[in-house]
MARZA-975347 format. One line per field, with one value per residue (C-alpha): residue number from 1; residue in three letters; x, y, z. Coordinates in Angstrom, 2 decimals, padded with zeros to 5 digits. Layout:
<recs>
seq: NUM  ... $
type: ALA  ... $
px: X  ... $
py: Y  ... $
pz: Z  ... $
</recs>
This chain:
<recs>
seq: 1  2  3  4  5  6  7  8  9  10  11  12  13  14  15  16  17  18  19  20  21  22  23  24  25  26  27  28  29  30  31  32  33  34  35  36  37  38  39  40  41  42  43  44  45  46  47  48  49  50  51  52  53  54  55  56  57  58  59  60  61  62  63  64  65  66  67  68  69  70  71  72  73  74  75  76  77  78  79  80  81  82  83  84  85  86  87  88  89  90  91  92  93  94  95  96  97  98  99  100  101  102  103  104  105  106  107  108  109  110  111  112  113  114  115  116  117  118  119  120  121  122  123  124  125  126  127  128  129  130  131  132  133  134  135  136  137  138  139  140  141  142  143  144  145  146  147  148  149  150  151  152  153  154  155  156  157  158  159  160  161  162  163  164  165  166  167  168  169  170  171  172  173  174  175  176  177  178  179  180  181  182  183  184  185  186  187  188  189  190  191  192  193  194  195  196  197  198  199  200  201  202  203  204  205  206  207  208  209  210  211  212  213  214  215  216  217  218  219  220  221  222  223  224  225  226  227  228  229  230  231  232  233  234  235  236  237  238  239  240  241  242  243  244  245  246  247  248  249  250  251  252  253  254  255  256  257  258  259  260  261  262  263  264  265  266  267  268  269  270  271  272  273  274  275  276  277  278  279  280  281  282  283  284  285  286  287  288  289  290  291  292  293  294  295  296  297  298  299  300  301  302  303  304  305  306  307  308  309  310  311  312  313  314  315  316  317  318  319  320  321  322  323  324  325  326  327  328  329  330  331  332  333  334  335  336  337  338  339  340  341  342  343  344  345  346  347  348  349  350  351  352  353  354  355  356  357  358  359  360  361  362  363  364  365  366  367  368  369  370  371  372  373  374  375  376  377  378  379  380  381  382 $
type: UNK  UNK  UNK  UNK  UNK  UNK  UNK  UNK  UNK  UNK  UNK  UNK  UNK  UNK  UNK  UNK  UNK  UNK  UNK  UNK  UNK  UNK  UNK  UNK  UNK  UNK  UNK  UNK  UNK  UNK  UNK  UNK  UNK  UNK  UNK  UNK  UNK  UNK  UNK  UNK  UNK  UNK  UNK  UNK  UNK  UNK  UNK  UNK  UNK  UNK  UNK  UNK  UNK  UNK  UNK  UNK  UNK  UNK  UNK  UNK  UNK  UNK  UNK  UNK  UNK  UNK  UNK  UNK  UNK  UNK  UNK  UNK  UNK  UNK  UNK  UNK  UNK  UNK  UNK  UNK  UNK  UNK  UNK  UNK  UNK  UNK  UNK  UNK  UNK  UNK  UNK  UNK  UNK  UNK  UNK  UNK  UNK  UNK  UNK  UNK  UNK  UNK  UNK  UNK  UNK  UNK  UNK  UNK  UNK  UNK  UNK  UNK  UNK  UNK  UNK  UNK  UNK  UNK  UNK  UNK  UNK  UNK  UNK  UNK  UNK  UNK  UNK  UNK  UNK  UNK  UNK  UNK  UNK  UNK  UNK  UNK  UNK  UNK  UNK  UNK  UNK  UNK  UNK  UNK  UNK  UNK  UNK  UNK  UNK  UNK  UNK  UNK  UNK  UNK  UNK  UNK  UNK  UNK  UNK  UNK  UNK  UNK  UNK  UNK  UNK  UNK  UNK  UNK  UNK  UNK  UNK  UNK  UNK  UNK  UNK  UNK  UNK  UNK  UNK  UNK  UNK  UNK  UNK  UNK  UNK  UNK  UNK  UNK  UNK  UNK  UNK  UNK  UNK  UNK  UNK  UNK  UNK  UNK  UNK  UNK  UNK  UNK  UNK  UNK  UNK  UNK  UNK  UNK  UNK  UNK  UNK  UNK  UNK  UNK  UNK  UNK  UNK  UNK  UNK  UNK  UNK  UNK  UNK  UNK  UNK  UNK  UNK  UNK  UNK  UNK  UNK  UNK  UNK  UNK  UNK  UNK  UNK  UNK  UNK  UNK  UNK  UNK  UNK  UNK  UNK  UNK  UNK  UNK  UNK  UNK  UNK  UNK  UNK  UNK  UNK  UNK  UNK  UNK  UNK  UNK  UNK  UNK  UNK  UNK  UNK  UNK  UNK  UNK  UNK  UNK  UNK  UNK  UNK  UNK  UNK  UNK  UNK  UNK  UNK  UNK  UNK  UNK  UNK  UNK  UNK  UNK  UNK  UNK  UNK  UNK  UNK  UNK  UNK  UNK  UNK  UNK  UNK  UNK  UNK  UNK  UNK  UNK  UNK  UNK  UNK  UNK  UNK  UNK  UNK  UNK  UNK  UNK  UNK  UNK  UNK  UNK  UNK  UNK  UNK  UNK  UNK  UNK  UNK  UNK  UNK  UNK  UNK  UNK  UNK  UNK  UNK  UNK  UNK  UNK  UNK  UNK  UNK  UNK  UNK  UNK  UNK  UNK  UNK  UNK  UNK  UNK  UNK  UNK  UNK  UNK  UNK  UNK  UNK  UNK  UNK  UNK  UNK  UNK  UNK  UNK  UNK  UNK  UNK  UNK  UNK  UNK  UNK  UNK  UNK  UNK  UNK  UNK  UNK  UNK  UNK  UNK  UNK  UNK  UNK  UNK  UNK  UNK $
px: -030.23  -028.98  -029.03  -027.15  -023.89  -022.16  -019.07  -018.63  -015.30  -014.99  -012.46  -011.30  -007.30  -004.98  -006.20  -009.01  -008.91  -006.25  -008.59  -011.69  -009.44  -007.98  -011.76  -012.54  -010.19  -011.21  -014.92  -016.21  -018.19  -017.58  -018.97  -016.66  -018.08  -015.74  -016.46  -015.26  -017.81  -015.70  -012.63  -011.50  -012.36  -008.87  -005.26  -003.82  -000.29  002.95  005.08  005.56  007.92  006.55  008.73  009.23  008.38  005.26  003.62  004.57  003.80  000.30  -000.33  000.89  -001.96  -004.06  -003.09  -001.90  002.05  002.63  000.39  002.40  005.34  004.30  003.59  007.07  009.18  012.33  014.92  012.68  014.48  017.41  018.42  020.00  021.12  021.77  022.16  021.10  023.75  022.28  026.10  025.56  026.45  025.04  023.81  023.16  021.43  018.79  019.97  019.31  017.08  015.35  016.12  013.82  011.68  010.50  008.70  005.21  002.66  -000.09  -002.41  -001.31  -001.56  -004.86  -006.69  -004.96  -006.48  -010.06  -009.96  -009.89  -013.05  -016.30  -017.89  -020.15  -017.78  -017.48  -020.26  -018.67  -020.18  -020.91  -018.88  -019.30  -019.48  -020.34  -020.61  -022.61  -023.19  -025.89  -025.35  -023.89  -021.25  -023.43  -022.87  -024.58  -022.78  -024.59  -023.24  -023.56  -026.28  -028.52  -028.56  -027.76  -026.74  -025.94  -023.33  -022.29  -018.41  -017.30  -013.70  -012.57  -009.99  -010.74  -007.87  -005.76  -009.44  -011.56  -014.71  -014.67  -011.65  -014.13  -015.42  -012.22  -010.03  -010.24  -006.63  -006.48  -003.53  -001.60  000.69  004.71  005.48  006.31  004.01  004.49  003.54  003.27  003.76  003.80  005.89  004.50  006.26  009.90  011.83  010.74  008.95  011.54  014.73  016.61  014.79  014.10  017.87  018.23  016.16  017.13  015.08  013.69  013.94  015.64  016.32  017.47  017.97  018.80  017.90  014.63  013.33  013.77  013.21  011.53  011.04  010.76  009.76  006.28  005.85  004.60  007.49  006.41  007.83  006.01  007.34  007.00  008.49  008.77  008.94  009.57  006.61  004.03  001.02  -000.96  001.51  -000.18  -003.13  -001.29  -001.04  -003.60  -003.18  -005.98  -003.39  -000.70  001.63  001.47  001.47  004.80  006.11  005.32  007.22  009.92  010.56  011.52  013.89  016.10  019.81  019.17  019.98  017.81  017.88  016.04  013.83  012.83  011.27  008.28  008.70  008.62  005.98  002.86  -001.05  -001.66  000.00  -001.32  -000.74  -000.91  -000.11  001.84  -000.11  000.47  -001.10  000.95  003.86  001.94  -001.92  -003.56  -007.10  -008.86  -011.15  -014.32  -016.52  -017.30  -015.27  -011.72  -009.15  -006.66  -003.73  -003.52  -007.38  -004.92  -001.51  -001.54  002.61  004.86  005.89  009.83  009.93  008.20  006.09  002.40  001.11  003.18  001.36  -001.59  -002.05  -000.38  -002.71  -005.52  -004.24  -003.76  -006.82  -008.16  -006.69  -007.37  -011.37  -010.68  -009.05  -011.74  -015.38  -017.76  -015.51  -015.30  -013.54  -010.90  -010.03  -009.87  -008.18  -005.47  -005.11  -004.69  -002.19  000.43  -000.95  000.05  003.52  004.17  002.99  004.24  008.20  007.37  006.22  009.45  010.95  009.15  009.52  013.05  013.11  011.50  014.23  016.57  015.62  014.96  017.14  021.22  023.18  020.08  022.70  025.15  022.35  020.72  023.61  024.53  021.34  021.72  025.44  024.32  027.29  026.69  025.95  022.55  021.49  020.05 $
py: 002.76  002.24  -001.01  -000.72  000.96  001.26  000.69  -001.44  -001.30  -004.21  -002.94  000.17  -000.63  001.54  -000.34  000.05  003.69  004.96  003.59  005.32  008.28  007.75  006.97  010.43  012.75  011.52  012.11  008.72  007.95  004.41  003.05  001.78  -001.15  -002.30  -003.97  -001.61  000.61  003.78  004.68  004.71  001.20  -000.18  000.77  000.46  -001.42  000.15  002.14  001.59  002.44  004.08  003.63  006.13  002.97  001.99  003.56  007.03  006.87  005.51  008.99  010.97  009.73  010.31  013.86  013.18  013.25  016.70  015.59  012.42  014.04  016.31  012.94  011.30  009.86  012.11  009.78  006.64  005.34  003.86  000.59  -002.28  -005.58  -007.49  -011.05  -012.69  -011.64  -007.82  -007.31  -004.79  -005.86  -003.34  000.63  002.86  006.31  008.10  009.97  013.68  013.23  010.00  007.99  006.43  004.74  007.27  005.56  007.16  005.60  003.09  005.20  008.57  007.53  005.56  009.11  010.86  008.71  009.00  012.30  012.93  010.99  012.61  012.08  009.27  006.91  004.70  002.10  001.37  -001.77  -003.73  -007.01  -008.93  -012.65  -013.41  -012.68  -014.23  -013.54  -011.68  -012.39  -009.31  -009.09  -008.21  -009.42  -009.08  -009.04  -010.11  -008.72  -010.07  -007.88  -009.36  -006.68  -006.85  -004.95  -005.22  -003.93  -003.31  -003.50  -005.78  -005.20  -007.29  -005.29  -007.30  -008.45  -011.97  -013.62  -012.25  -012.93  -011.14  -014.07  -017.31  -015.53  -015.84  -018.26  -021.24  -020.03  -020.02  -018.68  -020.92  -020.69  -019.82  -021.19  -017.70  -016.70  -013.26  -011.96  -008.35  -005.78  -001.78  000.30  003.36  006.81  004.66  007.51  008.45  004.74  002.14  004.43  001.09  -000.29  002.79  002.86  -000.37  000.28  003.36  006.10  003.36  000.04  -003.15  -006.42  -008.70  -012.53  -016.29  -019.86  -019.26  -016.26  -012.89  -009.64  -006.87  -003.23  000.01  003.41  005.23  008.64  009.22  007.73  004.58  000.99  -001.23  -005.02  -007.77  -011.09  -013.66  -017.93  -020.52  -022.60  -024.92  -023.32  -024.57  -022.95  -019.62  -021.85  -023.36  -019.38  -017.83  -014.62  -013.09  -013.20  -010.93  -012.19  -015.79  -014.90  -013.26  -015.97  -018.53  -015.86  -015.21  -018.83  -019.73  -016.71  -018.98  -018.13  -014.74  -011.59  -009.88  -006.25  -007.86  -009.73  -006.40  -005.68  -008.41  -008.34  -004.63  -004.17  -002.42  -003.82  -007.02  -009.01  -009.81  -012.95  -013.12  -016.01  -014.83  -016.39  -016.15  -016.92  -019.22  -017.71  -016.54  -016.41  -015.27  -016.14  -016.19  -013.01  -012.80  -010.32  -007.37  -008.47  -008.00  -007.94  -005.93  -006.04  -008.94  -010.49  -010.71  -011.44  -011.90  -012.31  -012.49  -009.40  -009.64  -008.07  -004.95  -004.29  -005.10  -002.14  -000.07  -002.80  -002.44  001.34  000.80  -001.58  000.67  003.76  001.97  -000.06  003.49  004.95  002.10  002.95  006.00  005.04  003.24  004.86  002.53  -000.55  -002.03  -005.61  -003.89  -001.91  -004.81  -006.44  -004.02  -003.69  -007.48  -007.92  -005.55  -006.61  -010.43  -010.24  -007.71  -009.62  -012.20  -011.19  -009.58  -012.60  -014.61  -012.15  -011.72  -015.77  -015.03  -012.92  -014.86  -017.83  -015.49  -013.72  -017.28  -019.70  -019.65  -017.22  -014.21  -011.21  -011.54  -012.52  -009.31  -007.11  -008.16  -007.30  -003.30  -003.71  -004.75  -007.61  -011.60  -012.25  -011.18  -013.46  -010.29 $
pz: -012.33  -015.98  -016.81  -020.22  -021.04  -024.63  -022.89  -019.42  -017.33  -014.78  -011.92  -010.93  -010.45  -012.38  -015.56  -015.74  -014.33  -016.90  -019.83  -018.42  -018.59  -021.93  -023.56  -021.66  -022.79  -026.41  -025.56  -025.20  -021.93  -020.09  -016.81  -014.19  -011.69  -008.69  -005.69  -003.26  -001.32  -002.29  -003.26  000.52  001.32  001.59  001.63  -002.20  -001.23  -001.53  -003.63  -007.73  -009.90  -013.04  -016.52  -019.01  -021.83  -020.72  -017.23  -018.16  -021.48  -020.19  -018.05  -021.18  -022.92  -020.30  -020.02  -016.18  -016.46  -015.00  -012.39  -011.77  -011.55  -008.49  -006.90  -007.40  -004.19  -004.43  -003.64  -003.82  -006.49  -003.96  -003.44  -000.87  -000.97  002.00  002.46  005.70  008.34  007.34  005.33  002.50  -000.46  -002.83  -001.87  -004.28  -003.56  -005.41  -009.01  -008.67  -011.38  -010.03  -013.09  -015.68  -012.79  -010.34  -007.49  -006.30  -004.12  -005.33  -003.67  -004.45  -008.04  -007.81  -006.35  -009.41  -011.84  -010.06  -009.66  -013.42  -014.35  -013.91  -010.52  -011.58  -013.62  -011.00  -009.55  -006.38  -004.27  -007.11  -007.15  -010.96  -010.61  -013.69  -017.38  -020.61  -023.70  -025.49  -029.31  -032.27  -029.49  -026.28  -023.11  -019.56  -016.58  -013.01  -009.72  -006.11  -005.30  -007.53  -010.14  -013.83  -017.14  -020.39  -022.77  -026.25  -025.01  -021.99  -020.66  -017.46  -015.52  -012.69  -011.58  -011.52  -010.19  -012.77  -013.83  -017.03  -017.94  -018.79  -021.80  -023.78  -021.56  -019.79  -017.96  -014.35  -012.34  -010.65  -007.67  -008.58  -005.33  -003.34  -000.50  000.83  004.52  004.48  007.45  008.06  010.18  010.98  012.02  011.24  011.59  015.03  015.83  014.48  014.28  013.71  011.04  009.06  008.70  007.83  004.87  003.95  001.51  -001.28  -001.42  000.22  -000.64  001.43  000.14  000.74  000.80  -001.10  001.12  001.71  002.85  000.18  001.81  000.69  002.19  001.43  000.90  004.53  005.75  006.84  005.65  004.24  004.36  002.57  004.08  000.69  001.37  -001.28  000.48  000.05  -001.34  001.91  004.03  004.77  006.15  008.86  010.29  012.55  011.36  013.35  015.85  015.38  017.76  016.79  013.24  013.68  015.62  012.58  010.15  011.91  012.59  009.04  009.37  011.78  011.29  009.80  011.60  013.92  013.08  009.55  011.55  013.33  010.58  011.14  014.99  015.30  012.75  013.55  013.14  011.50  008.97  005.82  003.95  000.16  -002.37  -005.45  -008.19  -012.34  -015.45  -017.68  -019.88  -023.20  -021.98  -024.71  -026.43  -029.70  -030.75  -028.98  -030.40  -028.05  -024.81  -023.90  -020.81  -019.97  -016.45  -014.21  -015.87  -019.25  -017.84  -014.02  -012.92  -010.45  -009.02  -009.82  -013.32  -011.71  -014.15  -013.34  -012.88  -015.81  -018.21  -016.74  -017.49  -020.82  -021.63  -020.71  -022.32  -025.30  -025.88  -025.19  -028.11  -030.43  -029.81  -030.21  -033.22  -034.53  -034.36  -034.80  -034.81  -032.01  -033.38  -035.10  -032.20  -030.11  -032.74  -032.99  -029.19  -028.77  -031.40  -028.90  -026.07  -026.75  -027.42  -025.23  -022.13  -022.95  -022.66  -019.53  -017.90  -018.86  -017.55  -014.27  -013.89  -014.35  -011.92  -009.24  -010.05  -009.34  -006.10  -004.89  -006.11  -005.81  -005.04  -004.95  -004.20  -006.50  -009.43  -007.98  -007.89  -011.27  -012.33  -011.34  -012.63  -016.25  -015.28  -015.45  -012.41  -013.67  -016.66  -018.64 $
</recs>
């Protein structure tokens, strides 16, 4: 086992993946740790929406955009708004040409990325818990199974819990106050005829009193759900959600009043629910420069998920602190230097803009702040 690498990669999201790639294609070798056993461990969510300013341009540099584009959701890129009494307010169908934000699956996109990178790039089943430093920028990182290396470049793409963080930032995220419950419908054409119209070919939003309804359709034709509560952060505990039927029961109870062909979607859906907290690093994280260690995706700039734009930063991020050592042979501080002076600013709008967006979905009047969002009108704010 090597226990020292010139360049260490913490996580193997789309992050950290897409700068493996982009340090490839310009020749330089990295190793990628991540605490999954392989790359099949675990489903990889739903469907994204990639943008031509900051995903796309993050699988251009990584030589994967032709690629990409034979894994885009024709017709993924529609939209519904409902309000609670399932009334459409807004429906707007897919653009022949799918628009600026093509939607493609997590997944999909994840096996792209890891099937560029030479077979053994990736460490799988090695979970970093911690980090210190070595000295002339150094640093060695421990992992739960009792192993340990060391490293001339440390780069925590581990995610909104990382370990890499401490290093460079006492910042913790905090919860926004949104808990999400998330469901699956399988086969929806065939299985749930009903709610598979309801949703339609991309995504749906329906919206009121501080909680919603977020769907969209997957490229296998499923649904994947995600219920959304303005909710005490100890909420989620009060469910047993080893059992299914009780934990739909507790959902679809603070769904009282709303129609039932949207609460189908929860009482309909298939295999068990999964809670998640929606958690976010404060408006403007950033650090001071810490020789040899940097972050980059939700361990630099963890948000909400209502700007939609987590995962195009995170590849953008990676691409581009990718080129910047490529940039810069032999200096590693003024690559991270120059990385970290876009990266900053940059994440910092988008996480105005993604708390923005949460105040919107879930406080006053969500639909027509919604709709007037897709309009370009007032209703919207932007």
């Amino acid at each position: 086992m090597d226990n020292h690498h010139a360049i260490t990669i913490i996580g193997a999201g789309l992050g950290g993946l897409t700068l493996a790639r982009v340090l490839h294609v310009n020749g330089i070798e990295a190793a990628v740790f991540d605490l999954e056993a392989d790359r099949h461990a675990r489903t990889q969510g739903g469907m994204l929406d990639i943008h031509t300013e900051n995903g796309q341009l993050a699988l251009r540099a990584a030589g994967l955009h032709d690629a990409f584009l034979a894994l885009v959701h024709r017709g993924g890129d529609a939209s519904r708004v409902l309000d609670k009494r399932a009334v459409v307010h807004w429906d707007e169908t897919a653009g022949d040409d799918n628009g600026d934000r093509p939607e493609v699956d997590r997944g999909e996109l994840r096996q792209l990325l890891l099937d560029s990178l030479p077979e053994d790039t990736i460490r799988w089943g090695r979970q970093a818990t911690g980090a210190r430093p070595l000295g002339d920028g150094r640093h060695e990182v421990t992992f739960a199974d009792g192993s340990r290396i060391t490293t001339d470049l440390l780069i925590g793409a581990d995610g909104a819990w990382s370990r890499t963080r401490p290093l460079l930032s006492d910042a913790w995220p905090a919860y926004t106050g949104i808990s999400f419950v998330e469901a699956t419908l399988v086969e929806a054409d065939t299985r749930h005829p009903d709610e598979a119209a309801l949703v339609g070919e991309g995504m749906l939003f329906a919206l009121d009193g501080g909680k919603g309804f977020l769907a969209h359709r997957k490229t296998d034709r499923s649904l994947h759900i995600y219920t959304a509560l303005r909710i005490a952060e100890d909420w989620l505990d009060t469910v047993d959600f080893t059992d299914t039927d009780a934990a739909k029961a507790a959902v679809l109870a603070q769904f009282d009043g709303w129609d039932d062909r949207i609460k189908a979607l929860i009482a309909h859906a298939d295999g068990a629910l999964t809670p998640r907290r929606v958690s976010a690093l404060p408006v403007g994280h950033r650090w001071n420069r810490v020789p040899g260690v940097t972050l980059l995706g939700d361990a630099a700039h963890v948000m909400s998920p209502f700007a939609g734009e987590g995962a195009n930063l995170a590849m953008l991020d990676g691409a581009q602190l990718g080129q910047a050592i490529a940039a810069h042979p032999g200096d590693t501080e003024k690559a991270l230097a120059v990385y970290e002076e876009e990266l900053f600013p940059r994440s910092e709008e988008t996480a105005a803009q993604s708390a923005q967006g949460l105040e919107m979905c879930f406080g006053p009047d969500p639909v027509a702040q919604l709709i007037g969002v897709f309009t370009g009108g007032p209703e919207g704010g932007h």
